[in-house]
C-alpha positions in Angstrom: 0.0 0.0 0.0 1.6 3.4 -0.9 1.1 7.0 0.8 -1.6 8.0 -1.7 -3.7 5.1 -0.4 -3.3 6.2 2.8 -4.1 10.2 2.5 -4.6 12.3 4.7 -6.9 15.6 3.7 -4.5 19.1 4.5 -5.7 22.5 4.3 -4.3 25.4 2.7 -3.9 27.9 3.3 14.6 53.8 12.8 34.1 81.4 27.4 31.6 83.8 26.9 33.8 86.5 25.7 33.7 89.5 27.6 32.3 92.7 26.1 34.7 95.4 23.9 33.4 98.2 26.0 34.1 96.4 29.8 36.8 98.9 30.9 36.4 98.5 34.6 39.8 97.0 35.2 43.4 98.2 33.1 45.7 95.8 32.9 49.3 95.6 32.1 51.7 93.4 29.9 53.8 92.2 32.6 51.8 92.5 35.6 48.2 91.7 34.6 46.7 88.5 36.4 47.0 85.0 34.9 43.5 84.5 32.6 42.6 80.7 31.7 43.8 81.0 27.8 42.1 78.3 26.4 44.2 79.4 22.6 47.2 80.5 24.0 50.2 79.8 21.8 53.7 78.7 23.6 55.2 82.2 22.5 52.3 84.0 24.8 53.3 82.2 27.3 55.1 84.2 30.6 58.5 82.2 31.6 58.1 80.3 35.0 60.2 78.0 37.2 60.0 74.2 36.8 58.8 73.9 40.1 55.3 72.6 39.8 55.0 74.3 43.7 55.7 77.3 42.7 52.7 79.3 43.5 50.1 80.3 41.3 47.5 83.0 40.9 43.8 82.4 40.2 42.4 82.9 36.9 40.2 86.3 36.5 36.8 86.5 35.0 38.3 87.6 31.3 39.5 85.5 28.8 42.9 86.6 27.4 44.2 86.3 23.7 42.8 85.4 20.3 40.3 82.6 21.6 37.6 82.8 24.0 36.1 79.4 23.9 35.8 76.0 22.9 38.8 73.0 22.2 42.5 74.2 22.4 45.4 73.2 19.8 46.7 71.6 23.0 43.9 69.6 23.9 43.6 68.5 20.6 47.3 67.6 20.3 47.2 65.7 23.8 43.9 63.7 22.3 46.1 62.9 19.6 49.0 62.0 21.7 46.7 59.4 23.9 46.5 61.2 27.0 44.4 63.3 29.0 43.1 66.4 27.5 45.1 69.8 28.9 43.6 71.2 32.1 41.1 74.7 31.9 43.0 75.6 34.2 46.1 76.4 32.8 47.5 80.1 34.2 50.0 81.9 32.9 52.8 83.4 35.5 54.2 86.6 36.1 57.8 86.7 36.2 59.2 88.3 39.2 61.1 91.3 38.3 62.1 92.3 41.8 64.2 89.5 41.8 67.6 89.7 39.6 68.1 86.2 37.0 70.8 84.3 38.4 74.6 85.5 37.8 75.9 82.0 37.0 73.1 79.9 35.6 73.6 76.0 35.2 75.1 74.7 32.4 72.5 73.4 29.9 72.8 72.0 26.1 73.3 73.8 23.5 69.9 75.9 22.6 68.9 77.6 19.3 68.0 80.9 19.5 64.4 81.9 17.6 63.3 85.8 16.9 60.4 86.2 19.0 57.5 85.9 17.1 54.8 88.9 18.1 51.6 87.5 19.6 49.8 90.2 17.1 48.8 90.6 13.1 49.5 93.5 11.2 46.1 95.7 12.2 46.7 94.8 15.9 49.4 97.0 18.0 50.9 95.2 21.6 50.0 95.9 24.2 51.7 98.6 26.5 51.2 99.7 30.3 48.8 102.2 28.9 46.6 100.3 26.9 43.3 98.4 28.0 43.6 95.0 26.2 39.6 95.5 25.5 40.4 98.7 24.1 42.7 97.1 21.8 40.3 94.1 21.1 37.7 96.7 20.1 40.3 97.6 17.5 39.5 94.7 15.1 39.3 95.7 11.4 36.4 95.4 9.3 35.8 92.2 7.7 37.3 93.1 4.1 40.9 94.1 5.5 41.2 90.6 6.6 42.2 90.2 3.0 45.2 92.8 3.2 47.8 90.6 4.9 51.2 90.0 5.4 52.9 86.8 5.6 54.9 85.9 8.8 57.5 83.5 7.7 57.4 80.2 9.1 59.4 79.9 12.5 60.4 75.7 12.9 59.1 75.2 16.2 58.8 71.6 18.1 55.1 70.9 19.8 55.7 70.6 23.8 56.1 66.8 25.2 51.9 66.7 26.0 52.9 63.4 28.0 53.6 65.8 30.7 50.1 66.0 31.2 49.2 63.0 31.8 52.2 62.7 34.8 51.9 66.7 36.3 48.4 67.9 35.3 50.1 70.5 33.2 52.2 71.7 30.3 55.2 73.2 31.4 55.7 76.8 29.4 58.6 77.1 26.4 61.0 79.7 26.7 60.3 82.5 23.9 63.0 85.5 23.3 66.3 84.0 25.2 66.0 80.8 23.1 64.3 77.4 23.9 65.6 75.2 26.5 65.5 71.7 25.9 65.9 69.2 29.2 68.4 66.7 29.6 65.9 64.2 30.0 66.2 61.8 27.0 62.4 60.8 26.0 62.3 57.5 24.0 58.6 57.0 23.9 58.4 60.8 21.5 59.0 59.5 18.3 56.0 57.0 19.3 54.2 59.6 20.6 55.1 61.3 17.6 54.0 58.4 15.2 50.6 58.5 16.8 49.5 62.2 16.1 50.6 61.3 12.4 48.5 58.1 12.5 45.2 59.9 13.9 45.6 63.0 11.7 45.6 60.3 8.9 42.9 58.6 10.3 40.7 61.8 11.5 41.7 63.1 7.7 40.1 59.8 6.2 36.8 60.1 8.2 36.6 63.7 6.9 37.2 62.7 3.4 34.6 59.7 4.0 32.4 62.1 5.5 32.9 64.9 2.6 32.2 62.0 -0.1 29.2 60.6 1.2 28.0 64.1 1.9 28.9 65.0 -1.9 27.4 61.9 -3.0 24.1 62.6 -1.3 23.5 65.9 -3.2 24.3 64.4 -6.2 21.3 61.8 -5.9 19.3 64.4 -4.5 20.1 67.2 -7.3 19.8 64.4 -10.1 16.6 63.2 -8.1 14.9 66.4 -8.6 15.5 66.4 -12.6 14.4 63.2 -13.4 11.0 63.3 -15.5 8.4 60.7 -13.5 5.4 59.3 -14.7 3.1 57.2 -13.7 3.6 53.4 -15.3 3.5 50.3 -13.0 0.8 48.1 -12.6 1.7 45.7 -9.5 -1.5 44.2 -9.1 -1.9 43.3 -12.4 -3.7 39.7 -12.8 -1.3 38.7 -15.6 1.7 38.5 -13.2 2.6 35.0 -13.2 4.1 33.3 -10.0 4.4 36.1 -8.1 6.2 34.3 -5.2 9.1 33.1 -7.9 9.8 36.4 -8.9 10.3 37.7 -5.6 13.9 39.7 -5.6 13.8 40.0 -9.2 14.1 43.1 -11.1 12.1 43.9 -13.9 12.9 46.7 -15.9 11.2 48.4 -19.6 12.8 50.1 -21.4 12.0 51.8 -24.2 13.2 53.5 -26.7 10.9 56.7 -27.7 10.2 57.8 -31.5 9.0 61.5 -30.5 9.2 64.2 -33.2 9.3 66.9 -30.4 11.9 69.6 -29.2 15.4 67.8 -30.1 15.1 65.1 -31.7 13.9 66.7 -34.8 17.6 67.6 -35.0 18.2 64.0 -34.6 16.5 63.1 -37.9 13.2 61.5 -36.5 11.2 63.7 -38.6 8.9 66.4 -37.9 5.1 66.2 -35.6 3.6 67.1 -39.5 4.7 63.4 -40.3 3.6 61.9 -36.9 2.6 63.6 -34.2 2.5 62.2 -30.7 5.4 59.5 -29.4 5.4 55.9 -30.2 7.4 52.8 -28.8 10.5 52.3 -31.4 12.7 49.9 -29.1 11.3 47.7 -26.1 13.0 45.7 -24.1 12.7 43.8 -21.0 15.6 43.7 -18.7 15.2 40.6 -16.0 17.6 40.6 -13.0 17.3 37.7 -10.8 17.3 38.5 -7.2 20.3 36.5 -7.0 22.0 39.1 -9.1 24.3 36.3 -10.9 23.0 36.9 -14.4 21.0 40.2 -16.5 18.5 38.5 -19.4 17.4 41.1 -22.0 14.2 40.6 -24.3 13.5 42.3 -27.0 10.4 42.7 -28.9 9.4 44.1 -32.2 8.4 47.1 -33.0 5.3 45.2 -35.0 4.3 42.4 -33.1 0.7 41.6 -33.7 -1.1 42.4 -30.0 -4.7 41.7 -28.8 -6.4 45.4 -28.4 -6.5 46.6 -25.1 -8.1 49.1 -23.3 -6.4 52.2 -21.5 -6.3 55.5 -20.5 -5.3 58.1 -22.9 -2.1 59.4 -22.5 -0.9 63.0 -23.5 2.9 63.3 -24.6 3.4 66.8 -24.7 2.0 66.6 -20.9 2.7 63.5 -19.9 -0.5 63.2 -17.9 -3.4 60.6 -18.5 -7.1 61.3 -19.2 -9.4 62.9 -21.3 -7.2 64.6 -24.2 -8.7 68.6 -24.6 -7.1 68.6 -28.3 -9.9 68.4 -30.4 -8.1 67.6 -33.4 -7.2 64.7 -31.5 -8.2 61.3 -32.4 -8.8 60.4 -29.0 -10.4 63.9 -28.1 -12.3 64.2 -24.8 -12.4 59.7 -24.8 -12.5 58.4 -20.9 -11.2 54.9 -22.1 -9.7 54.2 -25.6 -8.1 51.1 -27.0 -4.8 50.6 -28.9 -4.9 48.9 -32.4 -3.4 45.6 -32.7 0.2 46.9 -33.5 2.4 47.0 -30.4 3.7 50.2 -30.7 0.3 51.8 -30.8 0.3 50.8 -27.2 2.3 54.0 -26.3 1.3 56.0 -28.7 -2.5 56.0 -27.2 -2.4 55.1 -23.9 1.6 55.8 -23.1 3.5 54.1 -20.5 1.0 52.5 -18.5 -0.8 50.8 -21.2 2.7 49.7 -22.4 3.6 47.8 -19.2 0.0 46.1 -19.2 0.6 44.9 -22.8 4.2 43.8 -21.9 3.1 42.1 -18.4 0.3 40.0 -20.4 2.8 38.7 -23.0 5.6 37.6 -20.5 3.8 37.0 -17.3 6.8 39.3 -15.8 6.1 41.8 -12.6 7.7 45.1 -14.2 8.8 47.2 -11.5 11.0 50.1 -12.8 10.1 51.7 -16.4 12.2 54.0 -17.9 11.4 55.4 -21.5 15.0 57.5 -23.1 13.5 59.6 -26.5 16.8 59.7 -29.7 17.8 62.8 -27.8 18.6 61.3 -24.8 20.4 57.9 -26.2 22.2 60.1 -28.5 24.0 62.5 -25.5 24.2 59.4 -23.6 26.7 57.5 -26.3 28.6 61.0 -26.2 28.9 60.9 -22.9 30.8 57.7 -23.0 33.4 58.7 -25.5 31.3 56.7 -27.9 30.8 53.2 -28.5 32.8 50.1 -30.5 30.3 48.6 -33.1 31.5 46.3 -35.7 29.9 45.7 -39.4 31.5 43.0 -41.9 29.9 45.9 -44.9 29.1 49.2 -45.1 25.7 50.2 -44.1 23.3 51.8 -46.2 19.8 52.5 -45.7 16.7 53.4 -48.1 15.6 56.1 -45.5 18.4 57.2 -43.2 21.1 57.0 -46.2 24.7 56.3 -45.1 25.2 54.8 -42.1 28.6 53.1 -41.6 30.7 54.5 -44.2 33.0 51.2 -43.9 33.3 47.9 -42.7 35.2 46.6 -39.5 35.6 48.1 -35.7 34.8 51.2 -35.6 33.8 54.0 -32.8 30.6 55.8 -33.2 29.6 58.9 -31.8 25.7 59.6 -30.7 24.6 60.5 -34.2 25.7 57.9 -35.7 25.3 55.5 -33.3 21.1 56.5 -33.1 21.4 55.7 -36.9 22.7 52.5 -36.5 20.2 51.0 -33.9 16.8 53.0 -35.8 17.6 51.6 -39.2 15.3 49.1 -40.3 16.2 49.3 -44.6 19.6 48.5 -44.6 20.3 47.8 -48.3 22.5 44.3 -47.3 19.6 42.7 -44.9 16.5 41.0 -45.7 15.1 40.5 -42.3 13.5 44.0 -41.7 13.1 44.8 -38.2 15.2 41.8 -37.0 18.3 42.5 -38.3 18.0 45.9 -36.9 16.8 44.4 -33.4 20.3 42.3 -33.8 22.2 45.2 -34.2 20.4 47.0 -30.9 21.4 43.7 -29.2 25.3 44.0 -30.2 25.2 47.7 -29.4 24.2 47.3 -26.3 26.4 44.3 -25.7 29.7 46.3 -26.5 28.4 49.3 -24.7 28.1 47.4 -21.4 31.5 45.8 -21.6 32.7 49.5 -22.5 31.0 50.6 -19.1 32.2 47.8 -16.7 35.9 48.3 -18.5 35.6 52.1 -17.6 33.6 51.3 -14.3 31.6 54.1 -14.4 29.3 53.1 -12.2 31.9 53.2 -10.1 33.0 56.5 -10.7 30.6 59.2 -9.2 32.2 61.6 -12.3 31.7 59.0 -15.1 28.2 58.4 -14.0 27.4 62.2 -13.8 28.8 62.7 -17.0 26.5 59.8 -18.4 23.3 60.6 -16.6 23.0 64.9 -17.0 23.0 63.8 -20.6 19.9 61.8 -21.1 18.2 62.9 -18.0 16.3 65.7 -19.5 15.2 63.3 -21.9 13.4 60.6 -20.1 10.4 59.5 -18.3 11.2 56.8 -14.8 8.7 55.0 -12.2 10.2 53.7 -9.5 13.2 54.3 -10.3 16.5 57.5 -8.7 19.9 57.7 -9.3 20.6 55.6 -6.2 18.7 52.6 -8.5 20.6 53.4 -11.4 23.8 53.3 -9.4 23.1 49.8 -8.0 21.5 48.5 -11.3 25.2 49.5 -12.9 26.8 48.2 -9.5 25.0 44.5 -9.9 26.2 44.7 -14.0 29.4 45.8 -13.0 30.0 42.4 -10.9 28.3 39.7 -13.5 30.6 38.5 -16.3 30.0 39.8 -19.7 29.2 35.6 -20.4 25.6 36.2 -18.2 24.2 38.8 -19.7 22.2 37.2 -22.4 19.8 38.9 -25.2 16.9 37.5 -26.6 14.5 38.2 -29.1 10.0 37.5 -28.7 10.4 34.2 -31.3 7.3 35.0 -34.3 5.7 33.6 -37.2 8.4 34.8 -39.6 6.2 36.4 -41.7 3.6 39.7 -41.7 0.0 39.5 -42.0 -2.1 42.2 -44.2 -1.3 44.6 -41.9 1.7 44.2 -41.8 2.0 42.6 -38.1 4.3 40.1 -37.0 2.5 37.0 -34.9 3.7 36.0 -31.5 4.5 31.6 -31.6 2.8 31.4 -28.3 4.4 28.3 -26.8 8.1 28.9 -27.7 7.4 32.4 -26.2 6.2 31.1 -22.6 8.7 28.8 -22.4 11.4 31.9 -22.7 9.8 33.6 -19.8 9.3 30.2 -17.8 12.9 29.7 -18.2 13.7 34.0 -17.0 10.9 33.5 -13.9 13.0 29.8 -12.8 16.2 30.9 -13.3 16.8 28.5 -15.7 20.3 28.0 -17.8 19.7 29.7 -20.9 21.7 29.3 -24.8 25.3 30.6 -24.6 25.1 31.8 -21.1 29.1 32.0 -20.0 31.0 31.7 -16.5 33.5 34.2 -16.2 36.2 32.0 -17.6 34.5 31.2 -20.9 33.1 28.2 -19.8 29.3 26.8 -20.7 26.8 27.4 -17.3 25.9 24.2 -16.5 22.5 23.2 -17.7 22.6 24.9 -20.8 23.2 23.1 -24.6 26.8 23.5 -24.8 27.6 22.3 -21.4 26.3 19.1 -22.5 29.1 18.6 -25.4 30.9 17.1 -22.6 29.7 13.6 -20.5 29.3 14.7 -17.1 31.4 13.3 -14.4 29.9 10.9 -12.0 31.8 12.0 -9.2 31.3 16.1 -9.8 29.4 17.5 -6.8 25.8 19.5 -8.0 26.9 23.0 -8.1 25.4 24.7 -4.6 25.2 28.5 -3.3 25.4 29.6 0.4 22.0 31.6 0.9 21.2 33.6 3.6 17.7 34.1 5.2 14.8 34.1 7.5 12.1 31.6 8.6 9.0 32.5 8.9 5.0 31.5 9.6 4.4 28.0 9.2 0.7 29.2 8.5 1.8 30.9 5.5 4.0 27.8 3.7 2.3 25.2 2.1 3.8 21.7 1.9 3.7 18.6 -0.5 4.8 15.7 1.2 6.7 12.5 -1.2 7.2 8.9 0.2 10.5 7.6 -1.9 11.2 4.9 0.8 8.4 2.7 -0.3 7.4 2.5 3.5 3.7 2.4 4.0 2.2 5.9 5.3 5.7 7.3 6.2 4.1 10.4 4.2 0.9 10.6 5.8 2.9 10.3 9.5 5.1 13.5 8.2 2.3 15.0 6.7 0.4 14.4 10.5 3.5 16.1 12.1 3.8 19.3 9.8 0.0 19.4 10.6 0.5 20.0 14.5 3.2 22.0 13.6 1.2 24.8 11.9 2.1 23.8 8.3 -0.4 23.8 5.5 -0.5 20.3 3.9 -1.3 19.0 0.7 -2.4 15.4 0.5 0.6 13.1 0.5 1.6 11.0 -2.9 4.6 8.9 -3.5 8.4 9.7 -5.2 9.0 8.2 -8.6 12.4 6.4 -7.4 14.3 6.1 -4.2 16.3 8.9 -2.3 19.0 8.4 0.1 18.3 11.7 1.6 15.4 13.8 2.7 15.5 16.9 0.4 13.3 20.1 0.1 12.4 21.0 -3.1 11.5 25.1 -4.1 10.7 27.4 -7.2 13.4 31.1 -7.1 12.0 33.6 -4.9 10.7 30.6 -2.3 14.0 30.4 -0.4 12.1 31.7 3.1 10.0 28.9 2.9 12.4 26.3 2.2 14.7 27.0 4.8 11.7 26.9 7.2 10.7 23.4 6.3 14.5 22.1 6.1 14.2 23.1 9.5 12.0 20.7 9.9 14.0 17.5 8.8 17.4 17.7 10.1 20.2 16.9 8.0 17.7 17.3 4.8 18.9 19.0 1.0 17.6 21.4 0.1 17.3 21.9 -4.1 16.0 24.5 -6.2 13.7 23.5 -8.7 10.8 24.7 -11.3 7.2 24.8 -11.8 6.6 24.6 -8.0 4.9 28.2 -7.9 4.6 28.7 -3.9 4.6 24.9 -2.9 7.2 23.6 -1.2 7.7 19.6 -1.8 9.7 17.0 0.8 10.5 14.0 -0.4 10.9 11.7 2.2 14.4 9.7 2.4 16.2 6.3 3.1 17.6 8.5 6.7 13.6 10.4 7.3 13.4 9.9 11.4 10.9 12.8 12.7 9.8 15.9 12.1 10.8 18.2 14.4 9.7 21.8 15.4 10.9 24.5 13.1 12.1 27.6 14.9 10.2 30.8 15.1 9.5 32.9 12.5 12.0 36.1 11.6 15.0 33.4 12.9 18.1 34.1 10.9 19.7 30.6 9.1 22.0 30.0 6.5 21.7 27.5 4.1 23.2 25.8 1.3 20.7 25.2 -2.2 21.3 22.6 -4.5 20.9 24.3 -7.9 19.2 20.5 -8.8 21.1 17.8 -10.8 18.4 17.4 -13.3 18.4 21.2 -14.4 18.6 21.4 -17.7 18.3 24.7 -20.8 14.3 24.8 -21.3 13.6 23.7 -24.5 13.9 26.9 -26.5 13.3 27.1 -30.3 16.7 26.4 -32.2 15.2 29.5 -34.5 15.8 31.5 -31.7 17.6 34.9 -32.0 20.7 34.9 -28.9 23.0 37.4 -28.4 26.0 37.0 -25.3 27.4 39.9 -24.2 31.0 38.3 -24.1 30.5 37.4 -27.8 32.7 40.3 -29.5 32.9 38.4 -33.2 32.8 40.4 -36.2 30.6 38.4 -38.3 
C-alpha cells in the first residue's frame, strides 16, 4: 500500500567673551593676572620656574588672547597623543622682576635661538602699560581688511612633550626671546608619541574625506533626483503576473526607446510632428535581473508584433498626464477609455506608458517594477557621454531612408549621431530580415556598450556616472526608479561577467499578415519567460572563464562526471510563519504511510499540507524541493527534517515539496519565524536549458565576433 492510499486531507492555506566696552579694570603686559587661555600659543606664554609648587595666581573673570572658547590646539594635540586632555585651568605666571636672574646659571645643552615671534597681526598693536587689552580688542578691522595681509615666515618650532600632562596635570611653558631650553631628560617613547598624532591626523583626515564623499554623494542623488522626468507606469496588481512568489527579488525593468518628433530630436532626424505627431514605442525591451543578481536577461520585442487590443487610458505626450485629451483635433479627443490597435507600438502612442507595461506584463507574465522610456535625444547624449561606442559591421551600411550609415566595414567608434542611426535603421540595403536584423544590431550595441561601461567602471565613478546621466536625464520619463537605482543597477552589471548577460529576441511567425503585423509563436514564447521566472540556464550563457553554465546546450558537449558534486550557493535568510507555507509531502522509501505520519506532524506544527503521494524512485536523503524567490520557505521546512537537501527546482509556484528519504526519522519543530539561518541550495542535478526554439535569435554579451 503506498502513501496515496493512505491520504490524509491538509488545508491550505529607525568662554563667553567678555564685552569690547568692559573697561572697569586696566591691565598691564607684565603685571596683569594670569587668565585661563584656552588658545594661547607657547610664544604668549610668561616664563616660569619648573617647580610645579611654585605658586600660582587664580584665573580672573576675562579671557585673554585670540580665543575665547571651545577646544584648544593643545587639547587636541594631547587627544592625539593618547592622554588626558590639557587642564582649563592652565594660568600663565608673572615673572618676578624684583628679583635679579641668576649670575651663573647651570650649564644646559646647547639651545637655538628663535626671533620672538609677536603674539599680534598686522592691524593689531601690543599691548603697552597704557593700553586696555579690550580697548585694543575693540580695534579689530572690518571684515574686508582681513584680505590685506602679510605673511609671517614660518618659525620651525617643536610641539611641547603633551605626556607631561598626563604625569603633572600640566604643560610646562617654552621659553620664547632668550631661546628654547631643551631638558636633559632623554624621551624615548616621543617618536612613538610622535607616530601617533601622524596616525590619527591620517585617520581623523580619512573620516573627513569619507564624511565629505558621502556628503557630496548625497547631493548628487538628490540634485539628479529632482530632474528626473516621473510618470506614472506600474501596474503591481496586475492579474497577468505570473508566480508572483518566484519572482520575488527579481528586477524587472522596460525600457524603451521613444520615436517623438518633439523639441530635439527633430535635429536627430526622427522627422517632424507634421509626419507623426505624438510619441510611439520604437525599441522595447525587457531587462530581468534575478534576485540572485548572478545573471542580467534582455528581451527584445518588435516594433510590429501583432497584439490583442486593449483598453487604457489616454495618455498625453506633450504633458505627460493621463485622461481625457482637450485637443480636439485629437483622435482620442475628450475619450475616458480608448483602445490601442493591434500593432504593439500603438500601445504607447494612445495610452503611453501605462498601457505599455500592461501589454508587456500580459505577453511575458513578468512583474515590471521600474520603467524608464529615453527619447533619440537622450540615447544620442548618452553615447557622447561615453566617448562613444565600438560597433563592428563586416559591410558598409546603407539605408533606403536614413542613407549612409557606416561609411566602412570593421571596428569602428561611433559617436551619438551615428550610433542613433545605426540602432533606428530598419532598410539596410544588405539585410532582408527587416526589423530583425535591426533588433540584432540594438542587441550587439548594447552588448559592446556594457563591456565598454564595466571596463571604464563608471558606475563606479561618481564623475563618469554624472557625466553619463546629465546627458539623457532631460530626456526621459522613470517610475520607480533614482539615481541611487541606477547606481546599484550598474553596481549589480558591474559584478556579472559579460558571459551572463544574455539577449533574446520574442520568437514570431516569420512572416507579416495584411497589416503588416508580426504574430507572436505562443508556446516557444512562454517557455522563454518560464525559463527567466525559474532561473533556468539559458543558450550561450558564460562563466566568467568562458566556460558553458551548467544546464545549458553547450555544457552538454561534454559527458558529465559521475563523481562532480551538483553546483550549490550559500544563501542567507529568515524563517517564517508555518501558517503561511504550504507543503507537499513524497514517500520515496516505499514505506507504508511514512508520508501521511510527516504530513500528521507538519499538521500539529502549523504547516499547511497538501495530500501526501509517493516519489518516482528512491532517495538516500530527505530533500526540500522550491521554485526562485521561495527560499524563506524552504529553509523553514528544512528546519523541519534535520540533516535534509535542500534543491532549487521549477514549476513549484509557492509549494514547497519534501521527499521523504532512506535517513527520514521525525519531524521536528521548526524555529520561530523572523529566525536568521544560512543555508546551502542545491541548484538541482536534473536542471537542464528549457527547450527553446533552435530559431531563436541569442546574443551573449561576451561574444565580440565580427561576423
Amino acid at each position: 500500500m503506498s502513501d496515496g492510499d493512505n491520504a490524509t486531507p491538509g488545508r491550505h492555506g529607525r568662554g563667553a567673551s567678555s564685552s569690547p566696552d568692559d573697561r572697569s579694570e586696566t591691565y598691564q603686559w607684565h603685571t596683569r593676572r594670569s587668565q585661563p587661555s584656552p588658545g594661547a600659543a607657547p610664544w604668549e606664554r610668561a616664563h616660569v620656574s619648573d617647580d610645579d609648587d611654585a605658586p600660582t595666581e587664580e584665573p580672573s573673570a576675562s579671557p585673554a588672547g585670540n580665543h575665547t572658547d571651545g577646544v584648544t590646539v593643545a587639547d587636541l594635540i594631547a587627544k592625539l597623543n593618547g592622554d588626558e586632555a590639557v587642564p582649563a585651568e592652565l594660568k600663565r605666571h608673572r615673572p618676578d622682576h624684583s628679583t635679579p636672574p641668576p649670575a651663573d646659571p647651570p650649564p644646559s645643552p646647547p639651545t637655538e635661538v628663535i626671533d620672538a615671534v609677536p603674539a599680534y597681526g598686522r592691524h593689531e598693536r601690543p599691548l603697552g602699560p597704557d593700553i586696555d587689552p579690550h580697548e585694543a580688542a575693540a580695534e579689530v578691522p572690518e571684515a574686508e581688511d582681513y584680505y590685506d595681509t602679510e605673511v609671517i615666515p614660518a618659525v620651525a618650532m617643536d610641539l611641547p612633550d603633551l605626556t607631561s600632562t598626563h604625569r603633572h596635570g600640566r604643560v610646562p611653558p617654552s621659553h620664547v626671546g632668550a631661546g628654547r631650553r631643551r631638558t636633559d631628560e632623554h624621551h624615548p617613547s616621543r617618536g612613538r608619541h610622535r607616530s601617533m598624532v601622524v596616525g590619527r591626523v591620517v585617520t581623523a583626515l580619512i573620516a573627513v574625506l569619507a564624511l565629505a564623499l558621502t556628503g557630496g554623494a548625497w547631493q548628487w542623488q538628490s540634485a539628479k533626483n529632482n530632474m528626473l522626468n516621473r510618470i506614472s507606469a506600474l501596474d503591481p496588481d496586475s492579474r497577468d503576473i505570473l508566480d508572483p512568489n518566484a519572482q520575488f527579488g527579481d528586477e524587472n525593468f522596460l525600457i524603451v526607446g521613444v520615436d517623438s518628433r518633439m523639441g530635439e530630436n527633430v535635429d536627430m532626424g526622427a522627422g517632424t510632428t507634421d509626419e507623426a505627431a505624438g510619441a510611439r514605442s520604437d525599441t522595447v525591451m525587457l531587462v530581468n535581473i534575478p534576485a540572485n543578481r548572478e545573471r542580467v536577461v534582455a528581451v527584445s520585442f518588435p516594433r510590429d508584433l501583432a497584439i490583442e487590443p486593449m483598453q487604457c487610458e489616454p495618455w498625453d505626450p506633450k504633458t505627460g498626464e493621463y485622461g481625457p485629451i482637450t485637443d480636439p483635433e485629437s483622435p482620442m479627443y475628450g475619450a475616458d477609455r480608448v483602445y490601442t490597435e493591434y500593432k504593439l507600438n500603438s500601445a504607447y502612442a494612445v495610452g503611453g506608458p501605462k498601457c505599455l507595461v500592461k501589454v508587456i506584463q500580459k505577453l511575458s507574465g513578468l512583474y515590471v517594477n521600474r520603467f524608464m522610456a529615453v527619447d533619440f535625444a537622450g540615447f544620442s547624449k548618452m553615447v557622447d557621454a561615453l566617448g562613444g561606442v565600438e560597433v563592428c559591421s563586416t559591410t558598409p551600411l546603407e539605408d533606403y531612408e536614413l542613407g549612409t550609415v557606416l561609411a566602412n566595414a570593421g571596428r569602428q567608434t561611433v559617436d551619438g549621431h551615428t550610433a542613433l542611426q545605426y540602432v533606428r535603421a530598419r532598410q539596410i540595403t544588405t539585410e532582408t530580415n527587416g526589423d530583425y536584423g535591426r533588433i540584432k544590431r540594438q542587441q550587439l550595441f548594447l552588448s559592446s556598450l556594457l563591456r565598454s561601461m564595466i571596463s571604464k567602471e563608471v558606475f563606479f565613478s561618481l564623475n563618469k556616472l554624472n557625466n553619463v546621466v546629465n546627458m539623457f536625464i532631460n530626456d526621459s520619463y522613470v517610475d520607480n526608479m533614482d539615481t541611487k537605482d541606477l547606481v546599484t543597477l550598474g553596481q549589480s552589471v558591474q559584478g556579472i561577467a559579460a558571459g551572463r548577460i544574455t539577449f533574446l529576441t520574442v520568437p514570431t511567425t516569420g512572416y507579416m499578415d495584411e497589416y503588416g503585423n508580426e504574430h507572436l509563436r505562443e508556446e516557444d514564447n512562454r517557455a522563454i519567460f518560464d525559463a527567466i521566472i525559474n532561473d533556468d540556464p539559458l543558450p550561450e550563457e558564460k562563466n566568467a572563464d568562458n566556460t558553458p553554465v551548467p544546464g545549458t546546450p553547450e555544457s552538454q558537449t561534454e559527458a558529465p562526471s559521475q563523481d562532480a558534486a551538483a553546483p550549490t550557493e550559500l544563501v542567507d535568510t529568515i524563517t517564517t510563519d508555518p501558517n503561511d507555507i504550504t507543503v507537499q509531502v513524497s514517500n520515496s522509501t516505499g514505506e507504508d504511510g511514512l508520508g501521511a505520519t510527516a504530513a500528521g506532524e507538519l499538521q500539529t506544527h502549523g504547516f499547511n499540507v497538501i495530500t501526501p503521494d509517493d516519489y518516482p524512485g528512491p532517495l538516500d536523503t530527505t530533500t526540500v524541493f522550491f521554485s526562485p524567490g521561495n527560499e524563506q520557505a524552504a529553509a523553514t521546512v528544512a528546519a523541519s527534517f534535520p540533516n535534509s537537501t535542500i534543491e532549487r527546482a521549477t514549476n513549484l509556484g509557492d509549494v514547497v515539496q519534501v521527499v521523504l528519504g532512506n535517513d527520514f526519522y521525525s519531524v521536528t519543530s521548526p524555529p520561530s519565524s523572523g529566525s536568521p539561518v544560512q543555508v546551502q541550495v542545491v541548484r538541482g542535478t536534473g536542471s537542464t536549458a528549457t527547450d527553446l526554439p533552435e530559431d531563436l535569435t541569442v546574443t551573449n554579451a561576451a561574444d565580440t565576433t565580427c561576423e
